[in-house]
Backbone atoms as SQL, in Angstrom:
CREATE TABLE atoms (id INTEGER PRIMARY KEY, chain TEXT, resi INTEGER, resn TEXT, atom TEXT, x REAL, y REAL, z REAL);
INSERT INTO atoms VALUES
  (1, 'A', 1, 'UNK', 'N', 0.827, -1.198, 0.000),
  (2, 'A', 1, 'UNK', 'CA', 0.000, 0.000, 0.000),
  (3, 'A', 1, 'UNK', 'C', 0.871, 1.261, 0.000),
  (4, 'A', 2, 'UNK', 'N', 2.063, 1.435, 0.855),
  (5, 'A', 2, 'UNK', 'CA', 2.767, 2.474, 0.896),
  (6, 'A', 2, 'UNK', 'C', 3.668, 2.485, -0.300),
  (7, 'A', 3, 'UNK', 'N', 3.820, 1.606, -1.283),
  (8, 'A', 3, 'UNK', 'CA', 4.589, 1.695, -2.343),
  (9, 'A', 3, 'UNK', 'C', 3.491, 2.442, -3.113),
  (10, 'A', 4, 'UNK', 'N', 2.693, 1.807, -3.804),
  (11, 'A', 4, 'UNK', 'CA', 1.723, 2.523, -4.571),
  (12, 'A', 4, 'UNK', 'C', 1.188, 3.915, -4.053),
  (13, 'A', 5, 'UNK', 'N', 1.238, 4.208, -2.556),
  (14, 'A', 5, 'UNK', 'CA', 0.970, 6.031, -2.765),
  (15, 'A', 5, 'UNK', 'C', 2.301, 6.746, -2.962),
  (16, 'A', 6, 'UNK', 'N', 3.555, 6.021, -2.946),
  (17, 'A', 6, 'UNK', 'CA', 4.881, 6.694, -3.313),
  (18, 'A', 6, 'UNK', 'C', 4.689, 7.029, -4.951),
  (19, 'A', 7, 'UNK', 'N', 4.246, 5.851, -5.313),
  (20, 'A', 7, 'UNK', 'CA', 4.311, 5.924, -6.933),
  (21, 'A', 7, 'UNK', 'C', 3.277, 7.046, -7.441),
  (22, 'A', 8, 'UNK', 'N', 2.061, 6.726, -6.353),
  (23, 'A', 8, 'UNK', 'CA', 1.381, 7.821, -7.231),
  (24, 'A', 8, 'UNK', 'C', 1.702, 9.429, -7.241),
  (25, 'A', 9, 'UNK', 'N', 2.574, 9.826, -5.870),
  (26, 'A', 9, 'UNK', 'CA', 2.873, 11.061, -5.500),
  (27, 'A', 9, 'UNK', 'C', 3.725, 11.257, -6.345),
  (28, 'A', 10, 'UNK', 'N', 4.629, 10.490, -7.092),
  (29, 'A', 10, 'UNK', 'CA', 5.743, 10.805, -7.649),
  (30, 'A', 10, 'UNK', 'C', 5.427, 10.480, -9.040),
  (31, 'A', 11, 'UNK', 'N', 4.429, 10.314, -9.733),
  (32, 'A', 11, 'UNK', 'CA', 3.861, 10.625, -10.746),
  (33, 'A', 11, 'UNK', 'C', 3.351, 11.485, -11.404),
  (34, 'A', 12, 'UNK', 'N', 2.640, 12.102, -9.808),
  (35, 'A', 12, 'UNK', 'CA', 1.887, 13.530, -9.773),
  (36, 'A', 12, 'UNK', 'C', 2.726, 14.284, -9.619),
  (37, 'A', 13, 'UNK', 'N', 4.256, 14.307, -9.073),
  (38, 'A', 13, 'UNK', 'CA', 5.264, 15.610, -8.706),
  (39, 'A', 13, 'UNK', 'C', 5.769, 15.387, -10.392),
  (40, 'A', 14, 'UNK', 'N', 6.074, 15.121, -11.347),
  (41, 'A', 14, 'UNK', 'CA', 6.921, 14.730, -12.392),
  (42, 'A', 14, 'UNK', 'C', 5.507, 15.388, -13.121),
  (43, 'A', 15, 'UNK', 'N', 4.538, 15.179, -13.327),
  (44, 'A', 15, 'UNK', 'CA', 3.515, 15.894, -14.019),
  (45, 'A', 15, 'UNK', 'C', 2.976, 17.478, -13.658),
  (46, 'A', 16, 'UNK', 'N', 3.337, 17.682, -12.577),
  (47, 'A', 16, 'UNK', 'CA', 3.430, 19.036, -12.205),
  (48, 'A', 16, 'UNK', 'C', 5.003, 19.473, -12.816),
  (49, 'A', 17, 'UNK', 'N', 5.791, 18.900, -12.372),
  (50, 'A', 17, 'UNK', 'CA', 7.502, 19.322, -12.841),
  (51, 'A', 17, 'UNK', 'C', 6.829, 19.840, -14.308),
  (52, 'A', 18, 'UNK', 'N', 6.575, 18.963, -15.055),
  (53, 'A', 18, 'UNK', 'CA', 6.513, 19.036, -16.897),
  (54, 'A', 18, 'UNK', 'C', 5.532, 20.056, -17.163),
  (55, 'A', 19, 'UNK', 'N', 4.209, 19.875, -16.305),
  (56, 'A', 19, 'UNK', 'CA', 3.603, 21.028, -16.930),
  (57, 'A', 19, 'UNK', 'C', 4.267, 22.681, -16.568),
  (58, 'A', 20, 'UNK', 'N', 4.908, 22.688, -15.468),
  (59, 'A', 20, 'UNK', 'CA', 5.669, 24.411, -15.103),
  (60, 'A', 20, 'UNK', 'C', 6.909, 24.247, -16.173),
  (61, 'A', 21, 'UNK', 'N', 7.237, 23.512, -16.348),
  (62, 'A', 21, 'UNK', 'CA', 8.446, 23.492, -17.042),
  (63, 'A', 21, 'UNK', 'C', 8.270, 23.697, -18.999),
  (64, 'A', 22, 'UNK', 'N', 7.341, 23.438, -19.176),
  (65, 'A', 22, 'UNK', 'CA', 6.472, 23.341, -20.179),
  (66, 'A', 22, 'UNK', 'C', 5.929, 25.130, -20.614),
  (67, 'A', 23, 'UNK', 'N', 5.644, 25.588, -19.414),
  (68, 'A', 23, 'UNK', 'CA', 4.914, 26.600, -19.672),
  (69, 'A', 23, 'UNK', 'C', 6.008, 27.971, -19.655),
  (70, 'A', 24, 'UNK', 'N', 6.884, 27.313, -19.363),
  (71, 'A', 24, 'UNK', 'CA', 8.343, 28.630, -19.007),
  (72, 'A', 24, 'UNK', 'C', 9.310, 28.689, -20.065),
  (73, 'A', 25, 'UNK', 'N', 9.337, 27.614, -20.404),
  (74, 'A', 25, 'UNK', 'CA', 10.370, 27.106, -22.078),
  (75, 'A', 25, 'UNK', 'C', 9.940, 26.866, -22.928),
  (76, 'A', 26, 'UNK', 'N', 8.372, 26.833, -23.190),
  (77, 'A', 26, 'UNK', 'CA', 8.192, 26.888, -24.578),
  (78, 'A', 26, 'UNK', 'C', 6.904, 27.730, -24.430),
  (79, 'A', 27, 'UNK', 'N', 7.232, 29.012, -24.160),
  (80, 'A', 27, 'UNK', 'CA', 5.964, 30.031, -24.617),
  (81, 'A', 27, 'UNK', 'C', 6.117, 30.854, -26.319),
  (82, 'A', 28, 'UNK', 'N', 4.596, 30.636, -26.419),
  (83, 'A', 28, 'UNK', 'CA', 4.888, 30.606, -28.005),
  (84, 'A', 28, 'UNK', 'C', 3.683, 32.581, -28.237),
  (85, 'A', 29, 'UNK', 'N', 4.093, 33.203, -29.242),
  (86, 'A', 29, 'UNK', 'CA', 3.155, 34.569, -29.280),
  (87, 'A', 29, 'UNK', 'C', 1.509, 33.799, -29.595),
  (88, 'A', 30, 'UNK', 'N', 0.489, 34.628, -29.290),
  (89, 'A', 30, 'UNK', 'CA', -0.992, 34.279, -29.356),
  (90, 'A', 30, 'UNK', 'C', -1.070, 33.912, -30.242),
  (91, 'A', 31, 'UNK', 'N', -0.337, 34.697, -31.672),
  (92, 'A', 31, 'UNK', 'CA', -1.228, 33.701, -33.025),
  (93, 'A', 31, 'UNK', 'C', -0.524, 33.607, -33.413),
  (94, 'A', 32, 'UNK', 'N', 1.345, 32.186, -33.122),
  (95, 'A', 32, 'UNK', 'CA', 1.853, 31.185, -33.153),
  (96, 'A', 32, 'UNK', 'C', 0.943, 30.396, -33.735),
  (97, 'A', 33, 'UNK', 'N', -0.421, 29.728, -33.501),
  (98, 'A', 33, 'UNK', 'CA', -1.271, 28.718, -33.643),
  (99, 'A', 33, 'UNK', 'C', -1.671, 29.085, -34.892),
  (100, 'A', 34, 'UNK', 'N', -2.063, 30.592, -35.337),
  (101, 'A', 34, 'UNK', 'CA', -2.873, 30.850, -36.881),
  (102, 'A', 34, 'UNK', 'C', -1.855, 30.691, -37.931),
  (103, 'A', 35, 'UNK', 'N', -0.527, 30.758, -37.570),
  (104, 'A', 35, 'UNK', 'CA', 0.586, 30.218, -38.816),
  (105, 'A', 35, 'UNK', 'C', 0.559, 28.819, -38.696),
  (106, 'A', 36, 'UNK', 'N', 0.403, 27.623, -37.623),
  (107, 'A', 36, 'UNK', 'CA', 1.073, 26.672, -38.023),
  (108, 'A', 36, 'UNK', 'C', -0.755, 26.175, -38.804),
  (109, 'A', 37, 'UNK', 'N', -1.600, 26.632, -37.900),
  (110, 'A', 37, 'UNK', 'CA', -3.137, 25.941, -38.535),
  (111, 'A', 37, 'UNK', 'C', -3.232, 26.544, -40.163),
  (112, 'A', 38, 'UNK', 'N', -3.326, 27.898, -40.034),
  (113, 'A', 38, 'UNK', 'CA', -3.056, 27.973, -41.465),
  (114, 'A', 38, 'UNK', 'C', -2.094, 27.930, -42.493),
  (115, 'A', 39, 'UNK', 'N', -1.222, 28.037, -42.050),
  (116, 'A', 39, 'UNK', 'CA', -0.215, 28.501, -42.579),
  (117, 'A', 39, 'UNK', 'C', 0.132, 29.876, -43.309),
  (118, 'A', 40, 'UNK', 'N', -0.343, 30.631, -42.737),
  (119, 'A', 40, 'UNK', 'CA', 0.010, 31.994, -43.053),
  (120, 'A', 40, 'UNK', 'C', 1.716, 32.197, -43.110),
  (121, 'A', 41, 'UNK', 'N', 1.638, 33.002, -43.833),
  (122, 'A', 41, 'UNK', 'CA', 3.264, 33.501, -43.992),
  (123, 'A', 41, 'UNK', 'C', 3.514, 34.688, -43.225),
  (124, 'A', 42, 'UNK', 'N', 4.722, 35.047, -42.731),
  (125, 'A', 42, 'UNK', 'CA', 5.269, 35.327, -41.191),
  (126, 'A', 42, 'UNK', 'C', 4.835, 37.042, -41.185),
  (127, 'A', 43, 'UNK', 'N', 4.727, 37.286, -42.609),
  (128, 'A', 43, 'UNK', 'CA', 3.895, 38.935, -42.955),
  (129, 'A', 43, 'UNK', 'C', 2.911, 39.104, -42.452),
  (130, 'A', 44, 'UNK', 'N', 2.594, 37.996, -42.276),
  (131, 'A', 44, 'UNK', 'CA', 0.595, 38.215, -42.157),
  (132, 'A', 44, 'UNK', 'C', 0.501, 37.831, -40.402),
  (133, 'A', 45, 'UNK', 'N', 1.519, 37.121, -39.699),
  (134, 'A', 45, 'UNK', 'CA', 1.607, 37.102, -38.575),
  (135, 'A', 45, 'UNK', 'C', 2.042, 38.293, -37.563),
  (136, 'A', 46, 'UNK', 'N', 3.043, 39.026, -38.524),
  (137, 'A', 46, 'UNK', 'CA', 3.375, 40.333, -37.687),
  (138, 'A', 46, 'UNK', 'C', 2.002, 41.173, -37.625),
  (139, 'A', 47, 'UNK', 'N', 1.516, 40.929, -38.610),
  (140, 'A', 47, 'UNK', 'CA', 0.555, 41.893, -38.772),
  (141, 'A', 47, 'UNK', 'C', -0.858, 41.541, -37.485),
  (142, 'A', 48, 'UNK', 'N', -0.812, 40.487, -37.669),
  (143, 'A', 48, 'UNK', 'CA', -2.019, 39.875, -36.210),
  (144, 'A', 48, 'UNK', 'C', -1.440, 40.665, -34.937),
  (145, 'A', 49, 'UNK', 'N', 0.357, 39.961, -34.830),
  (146, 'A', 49, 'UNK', 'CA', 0.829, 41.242, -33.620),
  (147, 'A', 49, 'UNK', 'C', 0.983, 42.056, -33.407),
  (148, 'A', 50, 'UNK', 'N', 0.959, 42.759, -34.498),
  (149, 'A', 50, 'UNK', 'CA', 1.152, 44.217, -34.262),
  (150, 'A', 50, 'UNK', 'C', -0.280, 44.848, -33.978),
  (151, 'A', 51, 'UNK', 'N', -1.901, 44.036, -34.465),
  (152, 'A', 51, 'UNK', 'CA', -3.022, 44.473, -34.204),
  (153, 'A', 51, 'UNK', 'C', -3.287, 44.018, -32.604),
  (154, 'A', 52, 'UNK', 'N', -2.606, 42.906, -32.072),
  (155, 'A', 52, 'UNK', 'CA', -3.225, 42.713, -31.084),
  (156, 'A', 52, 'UNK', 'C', -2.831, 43.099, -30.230),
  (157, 'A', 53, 'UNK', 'N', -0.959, 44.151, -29.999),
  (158, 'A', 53, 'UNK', 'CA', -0.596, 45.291, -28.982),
  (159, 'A', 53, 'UNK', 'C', -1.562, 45.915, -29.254),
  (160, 'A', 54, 'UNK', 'N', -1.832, 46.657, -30.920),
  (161, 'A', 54, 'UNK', 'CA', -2.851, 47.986, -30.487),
  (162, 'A', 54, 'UNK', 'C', -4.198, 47.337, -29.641),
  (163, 'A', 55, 'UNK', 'N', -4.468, 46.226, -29.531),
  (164, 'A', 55, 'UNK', 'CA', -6.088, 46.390, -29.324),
  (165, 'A', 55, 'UNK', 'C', -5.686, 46.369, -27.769),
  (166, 'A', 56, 'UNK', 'N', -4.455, 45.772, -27.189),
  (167, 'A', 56, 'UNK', 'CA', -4.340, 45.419, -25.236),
  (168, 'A', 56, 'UNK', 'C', -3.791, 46.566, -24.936),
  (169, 'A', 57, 'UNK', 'N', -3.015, 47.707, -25.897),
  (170, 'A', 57, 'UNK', 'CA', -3.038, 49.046, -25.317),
  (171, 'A', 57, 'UNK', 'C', -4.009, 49.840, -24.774),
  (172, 'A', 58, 'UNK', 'N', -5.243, 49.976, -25.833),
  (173, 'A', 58, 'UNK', 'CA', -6.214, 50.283, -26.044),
  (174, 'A', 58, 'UNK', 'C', -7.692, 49.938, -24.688),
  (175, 'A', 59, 'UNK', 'N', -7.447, 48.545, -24.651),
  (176, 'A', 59, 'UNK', 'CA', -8.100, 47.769, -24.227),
  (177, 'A', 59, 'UNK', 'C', -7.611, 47.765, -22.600),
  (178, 'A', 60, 'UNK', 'N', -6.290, 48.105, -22.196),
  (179, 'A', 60, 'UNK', 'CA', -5.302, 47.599, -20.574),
  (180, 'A', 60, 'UNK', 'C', -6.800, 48.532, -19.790),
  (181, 'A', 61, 'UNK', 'N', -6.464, 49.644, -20.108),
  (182, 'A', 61, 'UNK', 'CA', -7.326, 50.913, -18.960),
  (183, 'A', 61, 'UNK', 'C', -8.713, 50.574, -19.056),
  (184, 'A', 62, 'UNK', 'N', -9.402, 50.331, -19.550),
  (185, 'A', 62, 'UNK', 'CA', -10.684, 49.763, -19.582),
  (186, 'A', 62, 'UNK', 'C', -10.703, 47.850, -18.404),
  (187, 'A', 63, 'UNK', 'N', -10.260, 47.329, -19.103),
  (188, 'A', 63, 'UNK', 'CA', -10.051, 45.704, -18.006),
  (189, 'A', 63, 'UNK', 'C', -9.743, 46.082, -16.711),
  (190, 'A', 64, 'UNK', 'N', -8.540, 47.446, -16.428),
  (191, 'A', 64, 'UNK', 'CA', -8.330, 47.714, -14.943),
  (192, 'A', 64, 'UNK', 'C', -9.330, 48.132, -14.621),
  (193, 'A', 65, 'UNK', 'N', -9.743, 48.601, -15.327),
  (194, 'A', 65, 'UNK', 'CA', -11.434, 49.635, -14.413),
  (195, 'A', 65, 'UNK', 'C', -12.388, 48.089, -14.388),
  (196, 'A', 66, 'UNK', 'N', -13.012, 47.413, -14.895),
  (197, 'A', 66, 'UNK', 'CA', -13.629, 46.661, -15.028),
  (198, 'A', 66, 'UNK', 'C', -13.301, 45.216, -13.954),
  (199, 'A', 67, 'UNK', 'N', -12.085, 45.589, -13.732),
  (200, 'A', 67, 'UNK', 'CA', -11.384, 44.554, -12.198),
  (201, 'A', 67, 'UNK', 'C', -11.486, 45.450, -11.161),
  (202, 'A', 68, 'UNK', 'N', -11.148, 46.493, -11.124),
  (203, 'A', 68, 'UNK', 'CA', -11.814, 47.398, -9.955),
  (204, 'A', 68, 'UNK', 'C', -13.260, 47.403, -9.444),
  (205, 'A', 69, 'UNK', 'N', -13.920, 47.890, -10.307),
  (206, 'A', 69, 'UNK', 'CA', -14.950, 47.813, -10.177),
  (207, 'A', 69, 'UNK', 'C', -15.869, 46.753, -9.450),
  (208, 'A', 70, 'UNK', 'N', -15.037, 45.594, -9.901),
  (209, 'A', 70, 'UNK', 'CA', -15.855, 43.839, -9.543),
  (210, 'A', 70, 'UNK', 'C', -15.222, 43.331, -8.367);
């Protein structure tokens, strides 16, 4: 019995390890995903990023008020 909750704790620590480790070394930009699904060419990707700073510039002061608020 005490082997099998070792195994399972240490299944669950190694799956926590991978997912933080996962999320720190391979962060990819938001629409990473619309080049590889579509395959857009890397022109048409700057261009998604460069719209989607303007829209979270735009957009930051409004969400703070809207977390304040709530």
């Amino acid at each position: 019995m005490n082997r099998g909750v070792f195994i399972l704790f240490g299944v669950l620590a190694i799956g926590i390890a991978a997912v933080f480790f996962s999320r720190i070394f391979f962060q990819a930009p938001p629409s990473a995903w619309l080049c590889n699904q579509y395959g857009l060419p890397a022109q048409k990707v700057q261009r998604i990023d460069s719209l989607l700073n303007e829209y979270n510039s735009r957009c930051g002061p409004f969400c703070d008020r809207m977390c304040e608020l709530n």
